[in-house]
C-alpha positions in Angstrom: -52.2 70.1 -9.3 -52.2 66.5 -10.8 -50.0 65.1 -8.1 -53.1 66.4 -5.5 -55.7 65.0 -7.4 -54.3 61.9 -7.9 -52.8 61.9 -4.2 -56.8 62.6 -3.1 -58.7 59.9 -5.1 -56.0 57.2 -3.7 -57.1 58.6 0.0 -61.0 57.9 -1.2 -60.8 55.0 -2.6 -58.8 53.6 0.9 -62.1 54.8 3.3 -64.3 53.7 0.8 -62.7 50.0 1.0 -62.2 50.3 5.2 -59.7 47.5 4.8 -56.8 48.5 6.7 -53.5 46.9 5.5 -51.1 44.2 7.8 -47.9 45.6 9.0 -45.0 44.4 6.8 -42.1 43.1 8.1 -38.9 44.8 8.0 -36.4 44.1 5.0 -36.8 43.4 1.5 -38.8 41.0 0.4 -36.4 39.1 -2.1 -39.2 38.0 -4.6 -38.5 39.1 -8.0 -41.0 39.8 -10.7 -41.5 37.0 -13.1 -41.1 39.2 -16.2 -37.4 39.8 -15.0 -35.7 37.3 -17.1 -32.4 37.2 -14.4 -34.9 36.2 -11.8 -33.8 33.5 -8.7 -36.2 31.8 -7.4 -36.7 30.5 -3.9 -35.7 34.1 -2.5 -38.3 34.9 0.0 -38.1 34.1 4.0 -39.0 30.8 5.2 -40.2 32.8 8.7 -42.5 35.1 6.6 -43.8 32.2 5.1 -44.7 30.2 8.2 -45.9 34.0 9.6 -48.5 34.3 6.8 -49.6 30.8 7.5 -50.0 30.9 10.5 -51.9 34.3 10.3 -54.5 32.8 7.8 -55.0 30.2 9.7 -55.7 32.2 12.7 -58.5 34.3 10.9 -60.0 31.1 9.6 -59.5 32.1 6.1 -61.2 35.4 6.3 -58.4 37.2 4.7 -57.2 38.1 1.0 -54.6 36.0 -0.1 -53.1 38.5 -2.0 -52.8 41.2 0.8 -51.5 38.6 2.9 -48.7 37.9 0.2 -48.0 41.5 0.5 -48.0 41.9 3.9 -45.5 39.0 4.8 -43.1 39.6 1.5 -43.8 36.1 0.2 -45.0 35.3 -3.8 -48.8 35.1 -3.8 -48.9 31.9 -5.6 -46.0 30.1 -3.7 -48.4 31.2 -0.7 -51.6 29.7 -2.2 -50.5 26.7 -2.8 -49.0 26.1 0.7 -52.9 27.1 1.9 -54.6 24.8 -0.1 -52.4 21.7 0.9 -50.5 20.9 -2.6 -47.4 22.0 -0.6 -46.8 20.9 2.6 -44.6 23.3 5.5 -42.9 26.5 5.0 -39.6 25.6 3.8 -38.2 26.1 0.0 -39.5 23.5 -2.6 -39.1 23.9 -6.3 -39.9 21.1 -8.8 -41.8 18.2 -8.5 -42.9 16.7 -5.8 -40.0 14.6 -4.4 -40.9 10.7 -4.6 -39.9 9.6 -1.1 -41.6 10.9 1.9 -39.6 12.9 4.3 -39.4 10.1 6.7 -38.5 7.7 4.2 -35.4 10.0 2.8 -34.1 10.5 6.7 -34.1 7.1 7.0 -31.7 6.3 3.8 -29.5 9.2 4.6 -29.3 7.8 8.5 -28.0 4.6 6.6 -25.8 6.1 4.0 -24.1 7.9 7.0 -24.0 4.7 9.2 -21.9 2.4 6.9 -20.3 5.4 5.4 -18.7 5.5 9.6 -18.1 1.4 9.4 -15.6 2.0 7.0 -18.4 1.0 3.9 -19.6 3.7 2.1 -21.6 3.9 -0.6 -21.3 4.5 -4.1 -23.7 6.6 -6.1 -24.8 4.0 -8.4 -25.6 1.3 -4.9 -27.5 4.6 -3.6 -29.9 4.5 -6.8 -30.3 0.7 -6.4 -31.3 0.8 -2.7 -33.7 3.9 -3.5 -35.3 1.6 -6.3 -35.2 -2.0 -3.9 -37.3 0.3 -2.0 -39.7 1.6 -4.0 -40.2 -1.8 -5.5 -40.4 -3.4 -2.6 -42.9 -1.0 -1.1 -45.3 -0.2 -4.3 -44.2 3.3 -4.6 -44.2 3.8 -9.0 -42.1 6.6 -10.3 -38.5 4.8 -11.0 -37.9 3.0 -14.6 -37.8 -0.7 -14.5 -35.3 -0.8 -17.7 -32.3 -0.2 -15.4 -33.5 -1.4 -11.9 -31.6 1.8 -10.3 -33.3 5.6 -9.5 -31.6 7.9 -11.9 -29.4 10.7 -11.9 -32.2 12.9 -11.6 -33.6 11.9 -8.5 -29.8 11.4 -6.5 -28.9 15.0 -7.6 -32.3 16.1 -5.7 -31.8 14.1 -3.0 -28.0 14.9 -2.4 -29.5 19.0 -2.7 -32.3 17.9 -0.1 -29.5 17.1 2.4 -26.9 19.1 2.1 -24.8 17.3 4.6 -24.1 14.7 1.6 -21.8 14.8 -1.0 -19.8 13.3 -3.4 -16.8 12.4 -1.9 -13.3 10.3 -2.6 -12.8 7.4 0.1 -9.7 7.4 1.7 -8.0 3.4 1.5 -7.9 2.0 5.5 -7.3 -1.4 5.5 -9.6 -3.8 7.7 -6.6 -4.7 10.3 -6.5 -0.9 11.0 -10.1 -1.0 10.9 -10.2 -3.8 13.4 -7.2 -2.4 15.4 -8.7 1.2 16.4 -11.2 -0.4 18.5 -11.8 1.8 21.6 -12.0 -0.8 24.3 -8.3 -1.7 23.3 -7.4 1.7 22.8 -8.4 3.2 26.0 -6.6 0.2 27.8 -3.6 1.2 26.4 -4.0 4.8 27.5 -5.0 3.5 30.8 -1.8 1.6 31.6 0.4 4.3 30.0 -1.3 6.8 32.3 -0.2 4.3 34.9 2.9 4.0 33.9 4.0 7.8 33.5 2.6 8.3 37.1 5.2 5.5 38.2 8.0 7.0 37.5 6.9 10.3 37.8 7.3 12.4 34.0 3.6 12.5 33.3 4.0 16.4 33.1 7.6 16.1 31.8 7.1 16.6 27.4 11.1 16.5 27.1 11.2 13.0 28.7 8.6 11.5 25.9 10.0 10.8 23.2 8.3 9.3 19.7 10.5 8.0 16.8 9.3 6.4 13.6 10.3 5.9 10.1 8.9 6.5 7.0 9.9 6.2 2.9 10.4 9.1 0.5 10.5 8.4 -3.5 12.4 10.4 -6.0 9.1 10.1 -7.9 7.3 13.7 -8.0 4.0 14.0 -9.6 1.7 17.1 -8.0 -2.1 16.4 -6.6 -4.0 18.6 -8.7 -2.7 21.3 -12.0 -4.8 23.8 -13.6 -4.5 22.9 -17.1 -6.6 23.3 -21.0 -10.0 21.7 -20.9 -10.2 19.1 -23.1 -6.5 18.0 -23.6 -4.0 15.8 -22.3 -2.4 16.8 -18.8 1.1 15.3 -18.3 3.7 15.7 -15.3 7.5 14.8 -16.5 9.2 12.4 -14.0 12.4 10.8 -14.3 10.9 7.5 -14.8 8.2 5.7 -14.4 9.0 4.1 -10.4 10.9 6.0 -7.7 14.0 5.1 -5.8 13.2 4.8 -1.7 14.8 6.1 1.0 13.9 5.6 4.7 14.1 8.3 7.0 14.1 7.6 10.6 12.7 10.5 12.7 12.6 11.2 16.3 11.1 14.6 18.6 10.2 15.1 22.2 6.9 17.2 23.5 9.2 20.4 23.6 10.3 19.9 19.5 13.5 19.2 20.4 14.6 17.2 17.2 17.4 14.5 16.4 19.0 14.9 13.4 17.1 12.8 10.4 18.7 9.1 10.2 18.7 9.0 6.1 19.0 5.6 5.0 19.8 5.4 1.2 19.9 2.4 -1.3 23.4 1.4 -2.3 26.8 0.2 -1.0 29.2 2.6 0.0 28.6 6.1 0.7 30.8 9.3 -0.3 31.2 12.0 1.7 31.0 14.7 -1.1 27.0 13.7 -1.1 26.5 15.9 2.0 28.4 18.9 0.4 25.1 20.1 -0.7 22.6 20.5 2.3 21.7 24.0 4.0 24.3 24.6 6.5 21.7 24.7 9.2 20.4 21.7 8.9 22.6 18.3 9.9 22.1 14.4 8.6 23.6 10.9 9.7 23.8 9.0 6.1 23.6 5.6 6.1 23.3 2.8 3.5 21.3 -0.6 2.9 21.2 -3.0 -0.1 17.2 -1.7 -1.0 17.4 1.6 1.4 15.0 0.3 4.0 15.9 0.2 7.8 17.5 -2.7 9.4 18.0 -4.4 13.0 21.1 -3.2 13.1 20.8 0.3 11.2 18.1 0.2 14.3 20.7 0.1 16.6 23.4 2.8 15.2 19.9 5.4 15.6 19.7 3.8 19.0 23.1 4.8 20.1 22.7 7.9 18.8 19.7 8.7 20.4 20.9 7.5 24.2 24.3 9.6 23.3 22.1 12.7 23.6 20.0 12.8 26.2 20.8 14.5 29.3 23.3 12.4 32.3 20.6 12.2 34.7 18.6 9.7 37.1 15.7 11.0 35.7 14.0 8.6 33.0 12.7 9.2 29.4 9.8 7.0 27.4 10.1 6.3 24.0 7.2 5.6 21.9 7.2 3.8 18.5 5.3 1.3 16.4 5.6 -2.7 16.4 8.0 -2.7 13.6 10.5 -5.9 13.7 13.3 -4.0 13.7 12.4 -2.5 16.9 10.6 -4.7 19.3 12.0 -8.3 18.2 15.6 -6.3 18.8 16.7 -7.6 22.1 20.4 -5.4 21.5 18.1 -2.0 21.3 16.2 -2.9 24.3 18.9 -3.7 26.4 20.6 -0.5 25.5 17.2 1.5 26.4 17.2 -0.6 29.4 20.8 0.4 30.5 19.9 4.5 29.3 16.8 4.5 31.9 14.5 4.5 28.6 11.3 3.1 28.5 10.2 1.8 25.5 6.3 1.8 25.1 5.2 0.2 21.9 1.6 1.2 20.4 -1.2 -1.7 19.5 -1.0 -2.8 15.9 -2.9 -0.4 13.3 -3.4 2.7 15.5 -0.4 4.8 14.9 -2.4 6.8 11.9 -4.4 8.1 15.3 -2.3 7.8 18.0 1.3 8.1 16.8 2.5 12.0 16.8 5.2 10.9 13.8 2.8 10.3 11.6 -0.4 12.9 12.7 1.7 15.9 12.1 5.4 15.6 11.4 5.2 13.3 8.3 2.4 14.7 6.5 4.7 17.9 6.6 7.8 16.4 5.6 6.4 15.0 2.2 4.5 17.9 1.4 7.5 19.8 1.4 9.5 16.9 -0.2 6.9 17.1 -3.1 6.8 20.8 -3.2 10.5 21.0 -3.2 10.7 18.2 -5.9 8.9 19.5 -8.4 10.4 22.5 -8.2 14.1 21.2 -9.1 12.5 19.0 -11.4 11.1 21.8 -13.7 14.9 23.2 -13.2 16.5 20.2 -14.1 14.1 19.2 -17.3 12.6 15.8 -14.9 16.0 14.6 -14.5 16.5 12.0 -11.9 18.2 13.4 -9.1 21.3 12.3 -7.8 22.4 11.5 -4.3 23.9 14.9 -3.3 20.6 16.7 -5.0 18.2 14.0 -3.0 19.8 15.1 0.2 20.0 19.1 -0.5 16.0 18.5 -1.8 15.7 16.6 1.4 17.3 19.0 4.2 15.7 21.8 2.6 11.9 20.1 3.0 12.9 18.8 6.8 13.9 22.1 8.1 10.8 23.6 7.4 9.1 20.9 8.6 11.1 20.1 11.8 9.4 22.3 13.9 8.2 23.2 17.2 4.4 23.8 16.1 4.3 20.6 14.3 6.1 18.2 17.4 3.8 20.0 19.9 0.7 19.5 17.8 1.3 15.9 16.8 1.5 15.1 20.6 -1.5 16.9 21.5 -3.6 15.7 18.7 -2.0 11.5 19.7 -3.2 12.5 23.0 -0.2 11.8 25.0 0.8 15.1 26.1 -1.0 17.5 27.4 -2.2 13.5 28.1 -5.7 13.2 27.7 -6.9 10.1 25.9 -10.3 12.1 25.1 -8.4 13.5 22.2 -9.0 10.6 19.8 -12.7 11.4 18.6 -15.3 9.4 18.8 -15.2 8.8 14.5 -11.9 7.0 15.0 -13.6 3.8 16.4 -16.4 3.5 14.3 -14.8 1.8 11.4 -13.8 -1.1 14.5 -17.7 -1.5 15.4 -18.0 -3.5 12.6 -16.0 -6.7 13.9 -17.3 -6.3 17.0 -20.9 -7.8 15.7 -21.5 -11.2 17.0 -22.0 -12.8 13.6 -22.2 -17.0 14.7 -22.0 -19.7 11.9 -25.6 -20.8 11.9 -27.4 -17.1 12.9 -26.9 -13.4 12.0 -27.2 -11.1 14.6 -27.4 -7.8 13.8 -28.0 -4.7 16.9 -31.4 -3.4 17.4 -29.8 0.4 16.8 -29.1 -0.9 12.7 -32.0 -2.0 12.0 -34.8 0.5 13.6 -36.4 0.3 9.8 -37.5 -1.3 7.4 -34.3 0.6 4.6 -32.1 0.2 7.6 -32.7 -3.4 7.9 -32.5 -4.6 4.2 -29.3 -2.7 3.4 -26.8 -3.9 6.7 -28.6 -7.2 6.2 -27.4 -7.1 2.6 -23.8 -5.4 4.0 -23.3 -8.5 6.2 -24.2 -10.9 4.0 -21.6 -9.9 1.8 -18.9 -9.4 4.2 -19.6 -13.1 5.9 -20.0 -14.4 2.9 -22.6 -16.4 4.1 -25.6 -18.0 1.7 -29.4 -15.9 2.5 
C-alpha cells in the first residue's frame, strides 16, 4: 500500500511540473559520485559532452543545466563550466589551465618531432628551456626565473597532452651514415641496379643474389635488462672485464640457401679437436688471424669457397657486399668473381644498416642468440672464460637457429632488393640526411621556408644551426 502511494505522488508531482525529460543516451554514464573515495575522474564521453553543448546552445539557454547533465551522462559541474566559457571545447581537462595556448604547444611538438627526424633530438631539460625562451620572449608569466627552464611539472603535462611523445633512449648514428642515407643517392643506386639485373636477365632469379658481410662477436656476455631487488646493487659475472673478437663472415641468397659461417679466430695455429664440439648439423670453416679480424687474403679463401659452390652454369649470380678494404681494393677476389660470371655490386658508404639484408635481419639474430646462449653457459660454468672449442659449440648452436629461411627472405625484402622494389626503404630513413643538404654559405644562413613557419620553429633550428656551423650570431 506504501509502494502505491508513494508510486502515485511521484506521477503528480511529474504533471504538476509538465517538464518532460531528454532522452538519455545509451550506456553508462561513467561519472562516479564524489563521496566515492576510489573515484576516476575524467570518465564521462567526450561526444555526450559536445551533445549537451550543443543542445543548450540550440535552446538558447532555456534549459536546466542540471537536467541537461542527466540527460547526456556528463557531471553537472564539468558541464557548467564548459557553458560559461572557463573551459573551452569538449575534450578532457583536469588541473589548471595549461600555460601555452593550443596553437603555441602544436607548434613546439611540430619542432620537437622535426629535429627529433634530423637526427637531433631533444633532451628533456633543452625542452624546458625552449618552453621558458618562449614565454620570456613573448611576455607570457607563469615559469620561475631562478632556473631559466619550465619545470618538471609543466613537461609531464605537456608530454600527457600529446601522447605521441615520450621519453625515449636515442639510438647512436653517426653523421657520415647520416649524410650517406640521402635518398637522391640512394634511389640512384637502386636505379642502376634495377638496370643492371634487367641486363643480364636474374631480376626475378633470388638464388642468383647473393649478400655476404662480416661481423664481430665478443666472448663478453652481459644481458639488456634483469629483474632484480629495488634498491641494491645489480651485477652480471663476466670473465673479464673486455671480450676476445672473432669475425664471422656470412653469406645467403633470396631462397636462404646458406654457406657455412667463415669463423675467423684470434691466434696462430688452429687444432682440429676445437671443432669436436659443434652440433653435428651444423658445419664451420675455421680460420686464424693475429687479432681475429678478416684479411685480404682470409677474403680470398671465403671467395673460393664461395665460387666452389655455385651451380656449373652460363647463368650469372650478383653478389652484394659493403665497401670494406678487404673486398673492393682486392683485385685477386674480383678477378676470380670476374672469371665465376659473379657480379660484384658494392653498396654506397653508410647505408648497409638500411639496405644491406646481412645486417637488417640475419645479424641482429645471430647475436641475440650468441648472447642468449652465452649467458646461459656462463651461469654453468661460474663466468668462466670460454675456450676455443666452447666459443665454437656456443657459436654453432646460436647460428643454426638463426640461419634461416624466414630471416634471409625477410632481410632481402625489408633491403628492398628482392621482391626488388626500392619503395621499401621508408621515407624516416632519409630524414637524418636532409640536414646536410641545407645550403648553409659562409657569409649567410639559409634556412627552408617549411622550418621556420613560426616564430618557436624559427628560434630553435636557428639556434640548431648555429651550433652545428659553428658560426658566430
Amino acid at each position: 500500500m506504501a509502494r502505491v502511494l508513494i508510486r502515485s505522488r511521484n506521477e503528480k508531482q511529474k504533471k504538476k511540473s509538465g517538464k518532460s525529460r531528454v532522452t538519455r543516451p545509451a550506456g553508462n554514464s561513467g561519472c562516479v559520485s564524489k563521496h566515492n573515495k576510489n573515484q576516476m575522474i575524467n570518465k564521462w564521453n567526450t561526444e555526450h559532452m559536445k551533445g549537451a553543448l550543443e543542445e543548450y546552445h540550440a535552446k538558447g539557454g532555456n534549459v536546466s543545466v542540471r537536467q541537461l547533465a542527466r540527460a547526456w551522462m556528463v557531471p553537472r559541474s564539468t558541464l557548467q563550466q564548459r557553458i560559461g566559457g572557463k573551459v573551452q571545447g569538449s575534450s578532457h581537462m583536469s588541473g589548471r589551465k595549461p600555460l601555452f595556448s593550443t596553437e603555441i604547444e602544436n607548434d613546439l611538438l611540430r619542432t620537437i618531432k622535426l629535429l627529433a627526424e634530423r637526427g637531433f633530438p631533444l633532451g628533456m631539460k633543452e625542452v624546458r628551456k625552449i618552453a621558458y625562451s618562449y614565454a620570456m620572449s613573448n611576455g607570457i608569466p607563469g615559469f620561475s626565473g631562478k632556473k631559466q627552464a619550465a619545470g618538471y611539472e609543466w613537461l609531464s603535462g605537456f608530454l600527457q597532452r600529446h601522447p605521441k611523445l615520450s621519453i625515449r633512449k636515442p639510438e647512436p648514428l653517426s653523421v657520415a651514415r647520416a649524410a650517406g642515407m640521402n635518398k637522391v643517392v640512394v634511389e640512384k643506386w637502386f636505379s642502376s641496379l634495377s638496370d643492371h639485373l634487367d641486363s643480364i636477365g636474374i631480376k626475378n632469379m633470388p638464388a642468383r643474389l647473393w649478400n655476404v658481410d662480416e661481423s664481430g662477436l665478443q666472448d663478453h656476455f652481459v644481458p639488456n635488462k634483469v629483474v632484480a631487488e629495488v634498491g641494491k646493487p645489480c651485477y652480471q659475472a663476466t670473465s673479464g672485464e673486455k671480450g676476445e673478437t672473432t669475425t664471422i663472415v656470412a653469406a645467403f641468397n633470396a631462397v636462404g640457401t646458406y654457406l657455412k659461417p667463415f669463423v675467423i679466430m684470434k691466434g696462430k695455429r688452429m687444432k682440429p679437436e676445437w671443432l669436436d664440439g659443434q652440433p653435428p648439423d651444423v658445419s664451420i670453416t675455421l680460420r686464424m688471424s693475429d687479432n681475429g679480424w678478416i684479411t685480404k687474403e682470409l677474403f680470398m679463401q671465403w671467395a673460393e669457397l664461395f665460387v666452389a659452390q655455385l651451380p656449373k652454369d652460363d647463368l650469372p649470380h650478383v653478389l652484394f657486399l659493403d665497401g670494406h678494404g678487404s673486398h673492393v681494393y682486392n683485385l685477386d677476389f674480383l678477378k676470380l668473381m670476374k672469371e665465376h660470371n659473379v657480379h660484384v655490386w658494392c653498396f654506397p658508404a653508410h647505408t648497409t644498416h638500411w639496405i644491406q639484408p646481412a645486417d637488417r635481419s640475419l645479424f641482429r639474430s645471430v647475436k641475440h642468440h650468441w648472447t642468449e646462449e652465452g649467458l646461459k653457459t656462463a651461469r654453468q660454468h661460474a663466468a668462466m672464460k670460454l675456450s676455443k672449442q666452447e666459443f665454437l659449440r656456443v657459436f654453432a648452436t646460436a647460428w643454426r637457429k638463426a640461419a634461416t629461411v624466414e630471416n634471409a627472405l625477410s632481410g632481402f625484402c625489408s633491403a628492398g632488393l628482392f621482391p626488388f622494389n626500392s619503395k621499401q626503404i621508408p621515407e624516416d630513413a632519409y630524414l637524418p640526411s636532409k640536414t646536410t643538404e641545407r645550403a648553409l654559405p659562409s657569409s649567410d644562413i639559409t634556412v627552408p621556408c617549411q622550418l621556420v613557419d613560426t616564430q618557436l620553429s624559427q628560434l630553435v633550428c636557428l639556434s640548431l644551426l648555429l651550433i652545428i656551423t659553428e658560426t658566430p650570431f
